[in-house]
C-alpha positions in Angstrom: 21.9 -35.5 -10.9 19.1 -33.4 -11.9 18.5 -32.6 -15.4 17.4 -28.7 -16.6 13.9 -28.9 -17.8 14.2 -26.0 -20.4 17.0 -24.7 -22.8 18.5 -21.4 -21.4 18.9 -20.1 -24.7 15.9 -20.4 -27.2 17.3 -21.7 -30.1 14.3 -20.4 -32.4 14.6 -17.4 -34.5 12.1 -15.5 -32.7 13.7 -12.3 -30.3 12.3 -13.2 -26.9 10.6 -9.9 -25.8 11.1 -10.1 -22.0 11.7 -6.0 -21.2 9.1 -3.2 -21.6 9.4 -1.0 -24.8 10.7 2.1 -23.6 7.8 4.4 -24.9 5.1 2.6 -22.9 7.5 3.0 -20.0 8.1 6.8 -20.5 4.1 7.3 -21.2 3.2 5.6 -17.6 5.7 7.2 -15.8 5.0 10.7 -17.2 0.6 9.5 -16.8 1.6 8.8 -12.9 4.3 12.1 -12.4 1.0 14.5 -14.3 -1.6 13.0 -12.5 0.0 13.2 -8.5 0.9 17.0 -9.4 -2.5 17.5 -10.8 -3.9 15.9 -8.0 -1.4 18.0 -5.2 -2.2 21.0 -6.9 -6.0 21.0 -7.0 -6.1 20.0 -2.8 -4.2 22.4 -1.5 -3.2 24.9 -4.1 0.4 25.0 -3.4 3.2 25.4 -6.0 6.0 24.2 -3.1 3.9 20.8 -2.4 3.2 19.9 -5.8 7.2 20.4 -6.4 8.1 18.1 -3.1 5.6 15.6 -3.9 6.2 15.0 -7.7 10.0 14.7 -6.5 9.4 12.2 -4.0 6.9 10.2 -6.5 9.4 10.3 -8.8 11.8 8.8 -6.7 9.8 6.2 -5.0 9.2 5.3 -8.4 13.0 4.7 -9.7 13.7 3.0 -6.1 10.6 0.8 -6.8 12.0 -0.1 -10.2 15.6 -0.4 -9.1 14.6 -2.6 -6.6 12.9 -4.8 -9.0 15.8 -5.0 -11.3 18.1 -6.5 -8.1 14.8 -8.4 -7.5 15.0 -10.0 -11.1 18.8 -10.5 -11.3 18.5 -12.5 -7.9 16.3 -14.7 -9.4 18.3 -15.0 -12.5 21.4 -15.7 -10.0 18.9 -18.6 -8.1 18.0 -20.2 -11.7 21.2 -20.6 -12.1 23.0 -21.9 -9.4 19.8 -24.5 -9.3 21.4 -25.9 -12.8 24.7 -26.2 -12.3 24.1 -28.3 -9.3 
């Protein structure tokens, strides 16, 4: 039978910091969503594209993190069913 090699649970008193702080989050998605319409704007000086591209930044950039939340919870599935067996 094969043993875990680490506690799941820390049992220190220390809050594990394992997510982004939501301020740095906000900052570097608002930094990327500014600097693509900046960008669209100043190349072909049209309100419309700078309006379709920030939109489909912006949602390239919650599919990107959705996918890496399902990315993160199948590992956390994997690391599981590894110690029970």
């Amino acid at each position: 039978m094969l043993r875990p090699t680490r506690l799941l649970h820390d049992l220190t008193d220390k809050p594990a910091r394992t997510a982004l702080p939501f301020r740095i989050f906000d900052r570097v998605l608002r930094l990327v969503l500014y600097t693509n319409a900046l960008m669209v704007c100043f190349v072909p000086h049209s309100i419309r594209t700078v309006i379709v591209t920030t939109l489909a930044c912006a949602l390239l950039l919650q599919v990107g993190y959705f996918g890496s939340v399902l990315f993160l919870f199948w590992l956390l599935c994997l690391e599981r069913r590894t110690w029970k067996s």
